[in-house]
C-alpha positions as CSV (number, residue, x, y, z in Angstrom):
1,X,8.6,-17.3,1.8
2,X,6.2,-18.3,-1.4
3,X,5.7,-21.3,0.8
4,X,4.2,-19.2,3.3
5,X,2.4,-16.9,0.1
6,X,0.6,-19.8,-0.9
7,X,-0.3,-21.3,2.3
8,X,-2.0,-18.1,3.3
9,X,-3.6,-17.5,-0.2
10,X,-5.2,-21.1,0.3
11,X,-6.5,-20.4,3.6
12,X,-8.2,-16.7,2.7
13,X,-10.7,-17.4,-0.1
14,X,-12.3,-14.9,-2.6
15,X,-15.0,-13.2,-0.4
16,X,-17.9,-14.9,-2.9
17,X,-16.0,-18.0,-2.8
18,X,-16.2,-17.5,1.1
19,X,-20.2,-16.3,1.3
20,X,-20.9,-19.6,-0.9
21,X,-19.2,-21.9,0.9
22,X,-20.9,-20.7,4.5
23,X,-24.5,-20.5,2.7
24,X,-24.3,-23.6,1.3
25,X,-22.6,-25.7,4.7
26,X,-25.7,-24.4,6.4
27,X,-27.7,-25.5,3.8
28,X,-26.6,-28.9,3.6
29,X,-25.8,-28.9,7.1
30,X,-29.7,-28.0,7.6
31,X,-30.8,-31.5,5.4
32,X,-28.5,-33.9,6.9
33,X,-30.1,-33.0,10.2
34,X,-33.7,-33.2,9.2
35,X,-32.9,-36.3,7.4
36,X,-31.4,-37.8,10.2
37,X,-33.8,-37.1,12.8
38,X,-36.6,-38.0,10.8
39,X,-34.6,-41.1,10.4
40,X,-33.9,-41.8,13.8
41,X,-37.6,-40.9,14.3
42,X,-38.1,-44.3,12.0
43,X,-35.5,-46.5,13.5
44,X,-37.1,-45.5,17.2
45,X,-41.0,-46.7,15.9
46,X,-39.3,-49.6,14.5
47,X,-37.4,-50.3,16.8
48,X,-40.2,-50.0,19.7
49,X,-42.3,-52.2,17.5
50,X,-39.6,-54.8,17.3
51,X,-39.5,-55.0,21.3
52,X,-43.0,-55.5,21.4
53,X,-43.4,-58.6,19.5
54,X,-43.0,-61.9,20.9
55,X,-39.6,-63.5,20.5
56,X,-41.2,-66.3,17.9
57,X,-43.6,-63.8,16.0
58,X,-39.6,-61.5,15.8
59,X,-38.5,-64.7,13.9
60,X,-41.2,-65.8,11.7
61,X,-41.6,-62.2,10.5
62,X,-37.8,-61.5,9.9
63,X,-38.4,-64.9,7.6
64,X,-41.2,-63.5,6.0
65,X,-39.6,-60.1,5.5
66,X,-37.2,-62.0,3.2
67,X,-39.8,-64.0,1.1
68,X,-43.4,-62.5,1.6
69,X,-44.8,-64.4,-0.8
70,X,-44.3,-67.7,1.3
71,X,-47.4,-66.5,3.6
72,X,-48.2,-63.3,2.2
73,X,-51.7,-63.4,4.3
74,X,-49.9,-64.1,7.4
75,X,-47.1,-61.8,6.9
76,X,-50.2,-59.1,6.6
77,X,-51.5,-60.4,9.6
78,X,-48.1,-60.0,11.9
79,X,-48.0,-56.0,10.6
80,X,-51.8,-55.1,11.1
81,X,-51.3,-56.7,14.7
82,X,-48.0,-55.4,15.5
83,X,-47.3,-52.3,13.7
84,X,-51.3,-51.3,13.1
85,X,-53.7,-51.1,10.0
86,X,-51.6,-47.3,9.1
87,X,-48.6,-49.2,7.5
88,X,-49.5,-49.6,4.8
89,X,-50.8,-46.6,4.1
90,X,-48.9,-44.5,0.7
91,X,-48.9,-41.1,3.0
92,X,-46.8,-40.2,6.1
93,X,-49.4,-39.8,9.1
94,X,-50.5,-36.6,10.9
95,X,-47.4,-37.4,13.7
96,X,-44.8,-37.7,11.0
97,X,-45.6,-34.3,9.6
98,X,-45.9,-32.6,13.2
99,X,-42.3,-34.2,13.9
100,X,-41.0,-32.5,11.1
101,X,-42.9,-29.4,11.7
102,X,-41.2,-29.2,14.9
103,X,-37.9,-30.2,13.4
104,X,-37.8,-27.5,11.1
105,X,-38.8,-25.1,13.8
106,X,-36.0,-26.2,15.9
107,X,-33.4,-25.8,12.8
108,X,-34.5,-22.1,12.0
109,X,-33.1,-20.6,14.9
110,X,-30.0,-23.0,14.7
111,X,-29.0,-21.6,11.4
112,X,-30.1,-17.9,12.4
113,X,-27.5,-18.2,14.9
114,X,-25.0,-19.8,12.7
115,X,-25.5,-17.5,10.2
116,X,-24.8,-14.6,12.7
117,X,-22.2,-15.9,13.9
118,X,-20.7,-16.9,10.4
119,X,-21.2,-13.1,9.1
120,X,-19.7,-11.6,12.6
121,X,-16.3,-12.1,11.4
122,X,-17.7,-9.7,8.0
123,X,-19.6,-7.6,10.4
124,X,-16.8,-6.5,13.1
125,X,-14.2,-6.3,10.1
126,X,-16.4,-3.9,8.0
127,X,-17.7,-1.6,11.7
128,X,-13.6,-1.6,12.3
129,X,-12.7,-0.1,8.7
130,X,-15.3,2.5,9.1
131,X,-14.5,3.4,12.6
132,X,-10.5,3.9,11.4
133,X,-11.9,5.7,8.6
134,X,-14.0,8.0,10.7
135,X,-10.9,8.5,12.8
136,X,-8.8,9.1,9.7
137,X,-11.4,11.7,8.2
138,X,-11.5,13.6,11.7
139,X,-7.4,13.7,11.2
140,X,-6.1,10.9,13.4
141,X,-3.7,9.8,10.5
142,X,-2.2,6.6,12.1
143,X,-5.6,4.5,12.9
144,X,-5.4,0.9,12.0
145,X,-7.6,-2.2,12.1
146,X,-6.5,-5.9,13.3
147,X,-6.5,-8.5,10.7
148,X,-7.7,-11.7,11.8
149,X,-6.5,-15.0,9.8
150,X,-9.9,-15.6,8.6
151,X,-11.0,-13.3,7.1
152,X,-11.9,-13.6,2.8
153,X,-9.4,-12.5,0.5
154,X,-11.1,-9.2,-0.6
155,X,-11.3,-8.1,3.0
156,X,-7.9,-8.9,4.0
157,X,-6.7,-6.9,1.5
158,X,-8.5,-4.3,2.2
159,X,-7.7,-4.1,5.7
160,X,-4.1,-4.4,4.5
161,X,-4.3,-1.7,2.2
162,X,-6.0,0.6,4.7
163,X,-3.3,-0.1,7.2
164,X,-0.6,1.0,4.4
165,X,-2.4,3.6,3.6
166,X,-2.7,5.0,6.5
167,X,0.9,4.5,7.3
168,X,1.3,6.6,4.6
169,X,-1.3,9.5,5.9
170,X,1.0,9.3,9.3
171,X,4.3,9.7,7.4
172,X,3.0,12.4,5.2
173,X,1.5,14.4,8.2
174,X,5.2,14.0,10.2
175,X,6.7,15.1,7.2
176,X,4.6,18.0,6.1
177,X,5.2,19.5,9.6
178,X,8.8,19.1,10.0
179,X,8.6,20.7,6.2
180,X,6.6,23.8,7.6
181,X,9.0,24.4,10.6
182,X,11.6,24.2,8.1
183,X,10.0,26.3,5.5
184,X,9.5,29.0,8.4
185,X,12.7,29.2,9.3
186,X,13.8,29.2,5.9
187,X,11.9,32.2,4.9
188,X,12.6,34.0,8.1
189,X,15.9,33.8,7.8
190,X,16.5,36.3,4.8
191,X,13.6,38.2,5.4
192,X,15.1,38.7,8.8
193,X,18.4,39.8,7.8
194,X,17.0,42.4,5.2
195,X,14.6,43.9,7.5
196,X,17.4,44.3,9.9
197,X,19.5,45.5,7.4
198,X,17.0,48.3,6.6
199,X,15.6,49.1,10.3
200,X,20.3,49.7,10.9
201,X,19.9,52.2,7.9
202,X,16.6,53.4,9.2
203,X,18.3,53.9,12.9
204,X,21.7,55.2,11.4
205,X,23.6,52.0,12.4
206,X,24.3,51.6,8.9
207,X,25.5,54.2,6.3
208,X,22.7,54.1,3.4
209,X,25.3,53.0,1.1
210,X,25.1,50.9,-2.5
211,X,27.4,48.4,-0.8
212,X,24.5,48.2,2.0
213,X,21.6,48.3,-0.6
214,X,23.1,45.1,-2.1
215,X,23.5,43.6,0.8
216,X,19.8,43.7,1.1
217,X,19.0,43.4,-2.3
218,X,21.0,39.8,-2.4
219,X,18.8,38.7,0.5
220,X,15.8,39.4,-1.1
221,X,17.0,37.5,-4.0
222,X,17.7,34.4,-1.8
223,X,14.0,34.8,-0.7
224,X,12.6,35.3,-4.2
225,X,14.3,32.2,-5.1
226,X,13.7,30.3,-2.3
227,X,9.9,31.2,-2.8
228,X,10.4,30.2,-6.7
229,X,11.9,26.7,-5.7
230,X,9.0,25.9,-3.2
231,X,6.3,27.2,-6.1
232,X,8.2,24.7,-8.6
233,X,8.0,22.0,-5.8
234,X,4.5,21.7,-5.5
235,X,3.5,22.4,-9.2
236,X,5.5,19.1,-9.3
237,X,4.0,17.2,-6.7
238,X,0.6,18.5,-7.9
239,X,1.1,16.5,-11.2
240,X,0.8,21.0,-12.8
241,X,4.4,20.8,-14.2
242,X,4.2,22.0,-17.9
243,X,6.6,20.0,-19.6
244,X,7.4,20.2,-23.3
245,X,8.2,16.1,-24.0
246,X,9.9,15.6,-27.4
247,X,13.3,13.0,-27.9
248,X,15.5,14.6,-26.5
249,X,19.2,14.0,-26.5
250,X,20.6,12.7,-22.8
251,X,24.5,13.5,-23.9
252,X,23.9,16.7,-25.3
253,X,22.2,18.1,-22.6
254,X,24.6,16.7,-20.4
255,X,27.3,18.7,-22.1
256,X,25.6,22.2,-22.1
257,X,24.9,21.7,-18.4
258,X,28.6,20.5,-17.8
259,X,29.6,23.9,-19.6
260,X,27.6,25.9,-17.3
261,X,28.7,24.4,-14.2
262,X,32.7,24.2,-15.7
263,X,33.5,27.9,-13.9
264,X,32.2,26.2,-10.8
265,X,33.8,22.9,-10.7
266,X,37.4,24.5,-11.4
267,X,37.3,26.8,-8.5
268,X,35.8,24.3,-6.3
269,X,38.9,21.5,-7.5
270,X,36.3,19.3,-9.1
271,X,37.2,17.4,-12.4
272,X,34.2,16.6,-14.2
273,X,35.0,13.2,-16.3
274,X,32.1,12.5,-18.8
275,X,32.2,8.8,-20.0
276,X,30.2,9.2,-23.3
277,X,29.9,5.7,-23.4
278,X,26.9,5.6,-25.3
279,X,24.7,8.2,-27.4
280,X,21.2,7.9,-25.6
281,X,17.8,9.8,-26.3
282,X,14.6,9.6,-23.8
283,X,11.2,11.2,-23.9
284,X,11.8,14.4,-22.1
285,X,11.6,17.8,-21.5
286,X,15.1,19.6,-22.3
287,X,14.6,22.2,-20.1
288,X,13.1,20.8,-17.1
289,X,15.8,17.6,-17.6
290,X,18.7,20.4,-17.6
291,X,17.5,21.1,-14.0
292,X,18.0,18.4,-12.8
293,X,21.4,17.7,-14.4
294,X,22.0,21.1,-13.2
295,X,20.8,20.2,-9.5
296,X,22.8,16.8,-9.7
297,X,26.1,17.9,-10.6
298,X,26.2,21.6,-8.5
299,X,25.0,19.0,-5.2
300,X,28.1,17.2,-6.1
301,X,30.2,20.2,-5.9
302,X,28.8,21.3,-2.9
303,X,28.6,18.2,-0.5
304,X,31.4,15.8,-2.6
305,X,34.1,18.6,-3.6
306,X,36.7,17.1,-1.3
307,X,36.5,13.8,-3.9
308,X,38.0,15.9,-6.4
309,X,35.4,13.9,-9.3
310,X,32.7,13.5,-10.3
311,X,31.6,10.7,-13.1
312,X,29.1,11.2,-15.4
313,X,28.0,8.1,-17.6
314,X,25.0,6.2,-19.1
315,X,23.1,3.2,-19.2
316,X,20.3,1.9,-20.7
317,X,17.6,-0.8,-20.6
318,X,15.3,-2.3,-24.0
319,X,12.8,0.4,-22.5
320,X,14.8,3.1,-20.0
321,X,17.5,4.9,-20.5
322,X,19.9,6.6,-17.7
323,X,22.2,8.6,-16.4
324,X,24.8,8.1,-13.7
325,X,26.3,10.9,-11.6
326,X,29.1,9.4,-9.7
327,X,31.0,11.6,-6.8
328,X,33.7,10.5,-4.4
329,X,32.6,12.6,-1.5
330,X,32.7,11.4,2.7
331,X,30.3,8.7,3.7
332,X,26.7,9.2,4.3
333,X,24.7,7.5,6.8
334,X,22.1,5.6,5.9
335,X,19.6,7.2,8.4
336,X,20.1,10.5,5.8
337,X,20.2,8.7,2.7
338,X,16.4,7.6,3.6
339,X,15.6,10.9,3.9
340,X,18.5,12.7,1.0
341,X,14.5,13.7,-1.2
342,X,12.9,15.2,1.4
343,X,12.6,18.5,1.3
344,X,15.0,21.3,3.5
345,X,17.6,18.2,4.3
346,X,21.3,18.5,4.0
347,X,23.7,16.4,3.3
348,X,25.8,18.0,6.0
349,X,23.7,19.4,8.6
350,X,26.3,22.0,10.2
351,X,26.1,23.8,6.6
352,X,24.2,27.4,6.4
353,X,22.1,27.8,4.1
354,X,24.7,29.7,2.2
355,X,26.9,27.0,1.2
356,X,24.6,24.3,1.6
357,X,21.7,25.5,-0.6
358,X,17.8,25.9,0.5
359,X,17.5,22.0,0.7
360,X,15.4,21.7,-1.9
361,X,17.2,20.9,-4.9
362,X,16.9,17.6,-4.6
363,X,13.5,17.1,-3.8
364,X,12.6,19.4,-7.1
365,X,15.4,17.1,-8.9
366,X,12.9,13.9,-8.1
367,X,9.9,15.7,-8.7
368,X,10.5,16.2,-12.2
369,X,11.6,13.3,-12.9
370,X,8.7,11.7,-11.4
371,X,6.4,14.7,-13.5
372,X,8.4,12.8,-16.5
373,X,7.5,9.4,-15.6
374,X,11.0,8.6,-14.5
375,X,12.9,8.0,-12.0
376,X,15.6,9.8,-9.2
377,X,17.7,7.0,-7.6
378,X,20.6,7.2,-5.0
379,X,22.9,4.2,-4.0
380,X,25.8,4.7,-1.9
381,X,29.7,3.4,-4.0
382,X,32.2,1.0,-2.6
383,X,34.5,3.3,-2.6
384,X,32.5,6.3,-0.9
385,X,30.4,9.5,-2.2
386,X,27.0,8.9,-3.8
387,X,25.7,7.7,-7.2
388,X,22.5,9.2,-8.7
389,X,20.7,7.5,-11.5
390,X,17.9,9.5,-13.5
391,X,16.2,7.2,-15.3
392,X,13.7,7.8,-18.5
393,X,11.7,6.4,-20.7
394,X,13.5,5.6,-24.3
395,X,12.4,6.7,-26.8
């Protein structure tokens, strides 16, 4: 694999590495072949003048063009005859210059092409990226670009880049509707019941009663909450979470939380084991990190009761420090452990909202630990059930 790394990053130069390298080929490129046919130009004349002269006037000049000075006046003489009186003039003559005059005419358009067709690669590459990004901006999320194997560096990567990010764009899109069908049905679904509720009482299917005014009353708590766990979500995501950072005290926390949720635990059989193992502070906010300790453990009673345990312990790294919550509930498949953050998913589909929560206690449990500059990780144990791992900065 870094075989392959670093054959590709030897092929794909730095884009100004890769302009340079083109400009100055047909540079050079340009020189060698005016030099050479001005050269060949020379070696033709000579050449014809050669065939011209007698076969012993060939060999007594190729003597004398060893040792002129043996018969310099003859040796004159054989070159004025044969080659003309121009020789040996200090100046190329009015047909050299038109030869290169046409030479370099010829050239011009030879390395106009080349360098069109040398910047084509550039050109296509760049009328690709804005033609995705066009696409993109009119809200085809999705749109992506080939990228050829010779492109510069620069370019590849920003082709690359484009590609992911629009991956990204796609995913996001998918999600955010599935989220809004969700979210409707959430909503609707209390709302629903107390309006039917009411319109029963209205009717005289129902007795006005206080026991039928609570009923009511409880699911328009369920939607106030519901609505307050959505509002919390996307301060979150926003990056508008107010959050009170001092040192705060991982095991402490952990053991007011733990107190809360005791009542809970015991009637739903779970023994809560916390492994102090270490006395750990991270840069936090208490109240916002409670949440999620809160969200943690009471997702463990809901979905991981049948394990009868959950573990709570620590770790720590020279710069994070973390903690572990450990349940012994069924197997989860990995399709829904890709998908465990997302908002409005249950561990257990089959589950009403009831017993399995709004599905979004999770998803606000990573969002504040992202707000933190943290971490919310989930890993599957040998032995079945779940382990999350909040992770923190130390401090």
């Amino acid at each position: 694999m870094n075989r392959k790394l670093r054959f590709q990053k030897s092929e794909n130069s730095s884009l100004w590495n890769w302009i340079c390298r083109k400009v100055i080929s047909l540079a050079v490129g340009s020189i060698i072949l005016i030099s050479f046919c001005m050269w060949l130009r020379f070696y033709i004349d000579n050449k014809w003048h050669e065939y011209r002269i007698p076969v012993e006037v060939r060999a007594e000049l190729a003597e004398l063009i060893k040792n002129p000075w043996l018969n310099i006046n003859r040796y004159h003489a054989i070159i004025d005859r044969w080659y003309g009186v121009d020789y040996w003039k200090p100046e190329l003559r009015i047909t050299d210059w038109l030869i290169l005059a046409v030479l370099v005419l010829i050239v011009i358009p030879i390395i106009f092409t080349l360098t069109l067709r040398t910047a084509r690669p550039l050109s296509k590459q760049i009328s690709a990226l804005a033609n995705a990004a066009k696409s993109v901006a009119q809200g085809s999320f999705g749109a992506k670009v080939k990228i050829p194997d010779n492109l510069p560096l620069e370019l590849r990567s920003l082709s690359e880049n484009f590609n992911g990010m629009s991956m990204q764009l796609e995913r996001y899109e998918k999600d955010l509707k599935k989220s809004h069908v969700a979210m409707a049905h959430e909503l609707r679904s209390p709302l629903t019941a107390a309006t039917g509720r009411l319109q029963g009482m209205i009717d005289g299917v129902f007795e006005p009663s206080e026991t039928q005014l609570k009923m009511v009353m409880q699911q328009l708590n369920e939607l106030n909450r519901l609505v307050e766990d959505l509002h919390l979500l996307k301060l979150a995501d926003a990056g508008q979470l107010n959050l009170s950072m001092i040192s705060a005290g991982l095991n402490e926390i952990v053991r007011e939380k733990i107190a809360w949720i005791t009542p809970s635990a015991e009637k739903a059989g779970v023994s809560i084991r916390h492994n102090q193992n270490m006395m750990l502070s991270g840069v936090a906010d208490p109240y916002r990190l409670g949440q999620v300790f809160l969200i943690l453990m009471d997702n463990a009673l809901r979905y991981a009761a049948d394990g009868g345990v959950l573990d709570i312990s620590y770790d720590a790294t020279p710069d994070t420090v973390s903690v572990i919550f450990r349940d012994k509930g069924p197997a989860v498949p990995n399709e829904l452990l890709e998908d465990i953050f997302t908002p409005f998913v249950r561990e257990e589909v089959s589950r009403s909202r009831h017993s399995g929560g709004s599905g979004l206690g999770l998803s606000i449990a990573r969002a504040i630990c992202e707000a933190h500059g943290g971490q919310l990780e989930v890993e599957k144990n040998k032995k079945g059930g779940l382990a999350f791992r909040v992770s923190l900065r130390k401090s």
